[in-house]
N, C-alpha and C positions, 0 to 999 in steps of 0.2 A: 228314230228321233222322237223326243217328245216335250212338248211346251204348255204352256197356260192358254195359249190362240192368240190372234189378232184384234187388238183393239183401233184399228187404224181406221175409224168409219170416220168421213170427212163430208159427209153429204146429207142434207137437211131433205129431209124426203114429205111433199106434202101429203104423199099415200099414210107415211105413219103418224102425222101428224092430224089426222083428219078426224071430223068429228064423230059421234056413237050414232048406232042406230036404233031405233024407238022400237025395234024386236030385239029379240033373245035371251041369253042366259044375263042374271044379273049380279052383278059381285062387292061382295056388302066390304069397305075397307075395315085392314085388321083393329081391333078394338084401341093398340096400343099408340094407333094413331088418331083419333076420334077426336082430340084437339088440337088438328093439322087444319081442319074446316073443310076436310073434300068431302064430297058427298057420294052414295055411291053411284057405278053408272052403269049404262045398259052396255052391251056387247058392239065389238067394233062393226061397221057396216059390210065391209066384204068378209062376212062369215064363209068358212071353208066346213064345205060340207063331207060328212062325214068318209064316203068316197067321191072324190070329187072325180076321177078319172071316169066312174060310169056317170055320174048327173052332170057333168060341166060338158062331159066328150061324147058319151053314148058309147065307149070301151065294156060291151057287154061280153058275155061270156064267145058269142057266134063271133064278134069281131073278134076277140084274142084268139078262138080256135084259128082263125083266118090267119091271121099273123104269123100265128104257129106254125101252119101247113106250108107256107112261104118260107120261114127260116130254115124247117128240116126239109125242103123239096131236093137237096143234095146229097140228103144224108145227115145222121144225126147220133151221136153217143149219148149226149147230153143235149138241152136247148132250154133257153129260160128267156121270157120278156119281165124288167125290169124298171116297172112304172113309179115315177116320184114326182110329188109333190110339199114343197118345203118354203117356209115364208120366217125367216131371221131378224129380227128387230134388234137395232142394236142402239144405246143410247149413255151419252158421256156426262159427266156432271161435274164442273168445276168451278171453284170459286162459289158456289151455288147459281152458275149457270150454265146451262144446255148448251154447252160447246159443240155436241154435233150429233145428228139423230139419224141413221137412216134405215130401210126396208129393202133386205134382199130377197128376192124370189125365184126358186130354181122350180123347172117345170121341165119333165119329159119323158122319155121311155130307153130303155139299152138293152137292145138284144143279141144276146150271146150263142154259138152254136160252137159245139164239141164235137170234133171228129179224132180222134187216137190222141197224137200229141197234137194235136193244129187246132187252135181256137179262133172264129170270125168273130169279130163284135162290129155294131154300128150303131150309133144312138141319132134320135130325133126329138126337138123341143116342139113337134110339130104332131098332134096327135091326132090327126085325120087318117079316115083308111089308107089312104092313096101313100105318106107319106111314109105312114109305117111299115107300106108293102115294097115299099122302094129301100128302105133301110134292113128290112129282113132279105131283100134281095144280094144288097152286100155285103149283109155281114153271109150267109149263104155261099160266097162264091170263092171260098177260101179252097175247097176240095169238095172230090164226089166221094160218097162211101156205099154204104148198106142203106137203102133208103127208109126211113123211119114213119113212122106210125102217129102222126099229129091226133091228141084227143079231140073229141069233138065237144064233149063238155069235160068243164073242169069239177073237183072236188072240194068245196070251200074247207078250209080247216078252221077251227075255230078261233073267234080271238084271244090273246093272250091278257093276263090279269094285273104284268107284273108292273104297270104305271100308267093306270088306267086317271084320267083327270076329271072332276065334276066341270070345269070352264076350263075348255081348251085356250090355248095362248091365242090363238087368234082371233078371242073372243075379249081380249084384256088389253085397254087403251092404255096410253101414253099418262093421261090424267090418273089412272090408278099406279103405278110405276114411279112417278116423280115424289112423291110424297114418300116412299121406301128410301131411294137414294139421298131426298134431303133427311133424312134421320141417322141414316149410316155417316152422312157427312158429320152432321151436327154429334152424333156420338162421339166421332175420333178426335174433336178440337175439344172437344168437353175433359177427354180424357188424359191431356196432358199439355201442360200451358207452351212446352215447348214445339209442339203440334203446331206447321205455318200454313200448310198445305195439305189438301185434301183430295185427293181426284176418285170418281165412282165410277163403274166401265158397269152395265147392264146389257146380258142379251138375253134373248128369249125365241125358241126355235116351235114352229107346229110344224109336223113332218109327217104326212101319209104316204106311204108306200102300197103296192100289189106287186104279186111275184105270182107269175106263172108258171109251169116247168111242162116239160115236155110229156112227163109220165101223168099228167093230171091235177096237177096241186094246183092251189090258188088259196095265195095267203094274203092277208089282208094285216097292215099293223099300222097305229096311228102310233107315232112316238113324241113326243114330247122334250124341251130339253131348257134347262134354264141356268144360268152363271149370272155371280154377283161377283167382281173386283174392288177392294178401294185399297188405294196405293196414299202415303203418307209421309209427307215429307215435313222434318224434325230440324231446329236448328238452337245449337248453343254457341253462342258467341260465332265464332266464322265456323264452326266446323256444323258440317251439313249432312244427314243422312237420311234415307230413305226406307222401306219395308213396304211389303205390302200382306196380303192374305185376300182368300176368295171360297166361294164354294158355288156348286154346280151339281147337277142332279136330272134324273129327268122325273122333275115333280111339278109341282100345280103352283098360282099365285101365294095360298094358304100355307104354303112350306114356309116362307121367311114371316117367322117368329121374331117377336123381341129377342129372348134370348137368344135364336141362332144368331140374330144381324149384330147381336149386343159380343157376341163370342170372337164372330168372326174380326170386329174392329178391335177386342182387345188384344185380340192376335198380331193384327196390323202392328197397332202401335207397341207392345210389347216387343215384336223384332225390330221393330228402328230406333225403339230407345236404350237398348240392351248393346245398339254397336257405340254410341259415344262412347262405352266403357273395352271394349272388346279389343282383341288383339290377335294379329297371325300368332297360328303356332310355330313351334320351334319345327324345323323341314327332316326327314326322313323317313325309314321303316318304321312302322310303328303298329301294334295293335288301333283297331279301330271301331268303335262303336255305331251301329246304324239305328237309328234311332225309331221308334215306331212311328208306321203310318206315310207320312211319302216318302221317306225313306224306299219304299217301293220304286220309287222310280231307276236306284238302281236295278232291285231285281228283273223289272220289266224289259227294260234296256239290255243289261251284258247281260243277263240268262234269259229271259222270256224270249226274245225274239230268234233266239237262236234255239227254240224247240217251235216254231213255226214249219210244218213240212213242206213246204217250196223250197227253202233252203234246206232243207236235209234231204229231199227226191234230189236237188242239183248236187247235192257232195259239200255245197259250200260252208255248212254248219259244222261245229265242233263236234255238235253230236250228232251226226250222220250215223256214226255205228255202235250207238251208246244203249240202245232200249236195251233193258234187261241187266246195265253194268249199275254198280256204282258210281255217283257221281258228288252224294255228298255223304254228310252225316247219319246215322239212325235218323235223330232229332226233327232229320229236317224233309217236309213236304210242303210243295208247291202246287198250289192250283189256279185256273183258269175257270168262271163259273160267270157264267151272262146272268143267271136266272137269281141274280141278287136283287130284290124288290130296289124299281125308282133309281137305284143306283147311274152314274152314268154311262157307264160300262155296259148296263142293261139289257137284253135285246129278249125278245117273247121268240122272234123267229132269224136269222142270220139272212144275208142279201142271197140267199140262192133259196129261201124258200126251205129251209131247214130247220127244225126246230133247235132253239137253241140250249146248253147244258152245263151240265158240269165234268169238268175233263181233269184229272189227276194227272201233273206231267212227272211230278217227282215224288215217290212212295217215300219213307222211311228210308232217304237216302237214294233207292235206286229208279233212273229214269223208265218211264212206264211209256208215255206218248207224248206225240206230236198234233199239235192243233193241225185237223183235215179239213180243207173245203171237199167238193164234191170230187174234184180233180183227181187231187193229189190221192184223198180217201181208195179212188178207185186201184189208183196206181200201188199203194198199198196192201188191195184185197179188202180196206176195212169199211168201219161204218163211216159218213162227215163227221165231225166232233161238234157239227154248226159251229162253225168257225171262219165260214165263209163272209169277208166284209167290204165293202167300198163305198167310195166317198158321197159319190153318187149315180145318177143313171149317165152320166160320162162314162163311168171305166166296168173294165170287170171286176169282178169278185178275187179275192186272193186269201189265205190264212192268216188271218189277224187276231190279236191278242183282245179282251172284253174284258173283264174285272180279275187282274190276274195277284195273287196274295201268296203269303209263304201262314201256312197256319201255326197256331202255338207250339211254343215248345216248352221242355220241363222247368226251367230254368225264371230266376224272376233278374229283373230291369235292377233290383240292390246287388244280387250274386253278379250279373257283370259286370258293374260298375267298380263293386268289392275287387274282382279277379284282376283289373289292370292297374297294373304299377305306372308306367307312362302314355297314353295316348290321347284320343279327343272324341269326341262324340257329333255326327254328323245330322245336324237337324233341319236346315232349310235349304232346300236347292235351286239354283236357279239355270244353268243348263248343263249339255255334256254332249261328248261324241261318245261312237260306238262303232268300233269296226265287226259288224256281224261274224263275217268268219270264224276269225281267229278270237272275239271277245274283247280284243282291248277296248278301256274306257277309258276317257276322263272326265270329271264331274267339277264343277264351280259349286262349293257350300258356301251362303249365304251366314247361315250362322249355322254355330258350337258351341262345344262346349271341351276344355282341359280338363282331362283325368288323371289326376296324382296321385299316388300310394292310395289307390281304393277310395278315392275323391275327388269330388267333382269342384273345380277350384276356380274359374274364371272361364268368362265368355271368350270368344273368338272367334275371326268373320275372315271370308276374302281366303276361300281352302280349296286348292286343288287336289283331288285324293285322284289317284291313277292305277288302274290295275284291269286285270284281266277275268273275264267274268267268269269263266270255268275254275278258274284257278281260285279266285273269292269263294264260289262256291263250294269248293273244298276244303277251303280255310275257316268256314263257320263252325265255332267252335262251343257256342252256347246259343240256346233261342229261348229269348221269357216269353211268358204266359199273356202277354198285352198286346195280342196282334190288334190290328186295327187298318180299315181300309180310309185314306183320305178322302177328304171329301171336296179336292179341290177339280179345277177345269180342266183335266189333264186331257191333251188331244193329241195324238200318234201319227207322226210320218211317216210312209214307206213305201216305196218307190211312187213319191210324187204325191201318192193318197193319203189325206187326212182323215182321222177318224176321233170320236169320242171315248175313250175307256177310262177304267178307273184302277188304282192298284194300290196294294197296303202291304204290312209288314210285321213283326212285333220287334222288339228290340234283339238285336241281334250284334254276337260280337264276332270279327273278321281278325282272324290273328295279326295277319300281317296284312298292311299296304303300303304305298309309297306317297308320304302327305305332302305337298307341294306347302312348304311354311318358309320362315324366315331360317336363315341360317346362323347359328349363332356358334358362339368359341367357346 
């Protein structure tokens, strides 16, 4: 499953509302705002220090060895402590007012121990020795094995480059953030007189992590993470519609640009003014155009998740016994690559303290691999894919998808468009199921686009497209040259854990699928 997130913050939080403090980093507002009258200001008060798990707790190296020697004192394949630290601002903007503002804050540790097929985990929000030795005790008491070898010092690995911030978010108040969302408001009334309604969803995430592992490691990543929403509601005469648009990144305050914030609203409003005119298609078989960029979210849904190896170690994946076969076109290759600068998808190092890469699932048609955590990797004889991810230091780690894309192919976005006689083009989504096994989909398209005799003829909204995602992907029958990853909030369900990634596409045509439209005679 995958969605935009939850904007449902109902709680006025005097922690984010609080005033600055007369230390720190200082952040000068962007230029294109400079006759809004803010001034700039100094960094929020409870600054989150760089590791806050050693200065706030004293979690030094001798305390984690300790920890350590507690989780594998039963035996140990595997073993990892899994310390987080994470502070989410979230804030609404309507009518031009703060309808609701608040600060969540997750804090704790999860430690996991691996024995054959049998994994303990037990987490603690409690980061005192005593309490971490009590939770390393049960996650521990799963089974006895081979008794293992706790290091006594760890090996720090370096940190990673790939979205590094000058002013960390937890250093960027309230007062600098409001002045952004009242411009994105005031943009999208600007841009079209039929524009009544305006609404602005802002979050903004600082997230330190440490990951220690049994063999030695000790990784350190501060991650970053930030989403812009504004949602637009349109009215002519009684008929009423909506649209929205977003973007999301894990980048710095300095990323929203005029232009970007200026793109995104004309994105907004351009999808909610384009359905007063719009119309279901006509319902049946039909060629299908996937349009670049989130378009991805099919690939990620009915093919991505189904080259995850937990479901193909259980059997329950289509492609359990595919590596090596054919699965699509020459044309067509699909990758999975964390280590796309800032991206959301992003990661320097995956949740098991693995570095993370770039992982080829589909060569020129034929499937190569499956995204490994440390687990599965073993159970295979291979190396991790760093692929390893979860939500947070509640669960364990599982293989998870991170920036997953189909790259170019020969073909241009005019030659498919030219090739179909009757079908539609699929441009904006807004949800779907996915039965992992066997691949079936169904998708809700927000907007289109009708393709008549090699043209593109009229809008169309309100499209259930249904098919099967092995089966699509053997039906892809052209891929242009304009791949492109979105750049929207996409965040990933699976079994129960949410995560952040990002996915793209280029335009791509599907010969056949089954279009949920109007029925006509």
């Amino acid at each position: 499953e995958i969605t935009y997130g939850d904007w449902s913050s109902d709680v006025c939080s005097s922690d984010l509302l609080g005033g600055a403090a007369a230390s720190g980093a200082v952040l000068t507002m962007p230029v294109f705002l400079s006759g809004c009258g803010i001034q700039q200001a100094a960094a929020v008060a409870d600054k989150t220090p760089e590791n806050p798990f050693m200065e706030w707790f004293g979690v030094d190296q001798a305390t984690t060895a300790r920890v350590m020697s507690e989780l594998s004192a039963n035996g140990a394949d595997a073993a990892d402590l899994y310390f987080q630290h994470s502070r989410t601002n979230y804030l609404t903007l309507e009518d031009g007012i703060v309808s609701s503002a608040s600060s969540d804050i997750q804090q704790g540790v999860g430690l996991r121990v691996v024995i054959g097929e049998q994994t303990g985990y037990a987490f603690t929000e409690d980061l005192t020795l005593p309490s971490m030795l009590a939770a390393a005790r049960t996650a521990s008491a799963i089974a006895s094995g081979n008794k293992a070898v706790a290091p006594q010092t760890f090996s720090a690995l370096g940190a990673g480059d790939l979205y590094r911030t000058a002013v960390p978010w937890s250093d960027v108040g309230i007062d600098q953030k409001l002045p952004l969302m009242k411009f994105v408001e005031a943009q999208a009334k600007s841009m079209d007189e039929a524009v009544e309604k305006v609404a602005v969803y802002w979050a903004d995430q600082d997230e330190r992590v440490m990951i220690a592992t049994l063999d030695g490691r000790l990784v350190t990543d501060h991650r970053p993470m930030t989403r812009v929403t504004v949602t637009v509601t349109a009215r002519r005469g009684e008929e009423v519609q909506s649209g929205f648009s977003n973007i999301a990144a894990r980048e710095e305050f300095g990323w929203y640009t005029e232009e970007r914030l200026n793109t995104m609203v004309r994105e907004a409003v351009d999808r909610t003014m384009v359905l007063f005119d719009a119309r279901r298609p006509p319902a049946g078989e039909m060629p299908v155009i996937l349009a670049s960029g989130a378009s991805g979210i099919l690939l990620h849904e009915a093919i991505g998740h189904g080259m995850e190896a937990d479901f193909n170690r259980k059997g329950v994946s289509i492609y359990s016994d595919m590596i090596g076969k054919k699965v699509a076109e020459p044309f067509v290759t699909v990758v999975d690559q964390a280590t796309i600068p800032r991206e959301r998808g992003a990661l320097n190092y995956d949740d098991e303290g693995n570095e993370a890469g770039r992982t080829v699932l589909v060569e020129d048609g034929i499937l190569k691999s499956y995204l490994h955590d440390t687990i599965s990797a073993k159970q295979y004889d291979l190396q991790p894919t760093g692929s390893g991810r979860r939500e947070s230091y509640k669960y364990a780690p599982m293989p998870r998808m991170s920036c997953t894309f189909m790259e170019d192919g020969p073909h241009t976005k005019e030659e498919i468009i030219e090739s179909v006689d009757r079908g539609i083009i699929c441009e904006t989504y807004t949800n779907g199921q996915v039965q992992i096994g066997a691949g079936d989909y169904t998708f809700y398209v927000k907007n289109g686009w009708l393709v008549e005799n090699g043209k593109v003829t009229a809008p169309i909204k309100d499209v259930n497209i249904i098919g099967n995602g092995p089966e699509s992907l053997k039906r892809i029958t052209m891929v242009a040259n304009d791949a492109r990853l979105d750049t929207g909030g996409w965040t990933c369900g699976k079994n129960g854990q949410s995560v952040p990634v990002s996915q793209g596409i280029p335009t791509v045509l599907v010969s056949k699928m089954t279009v949920g439209g109007e029925n006509v005679g």
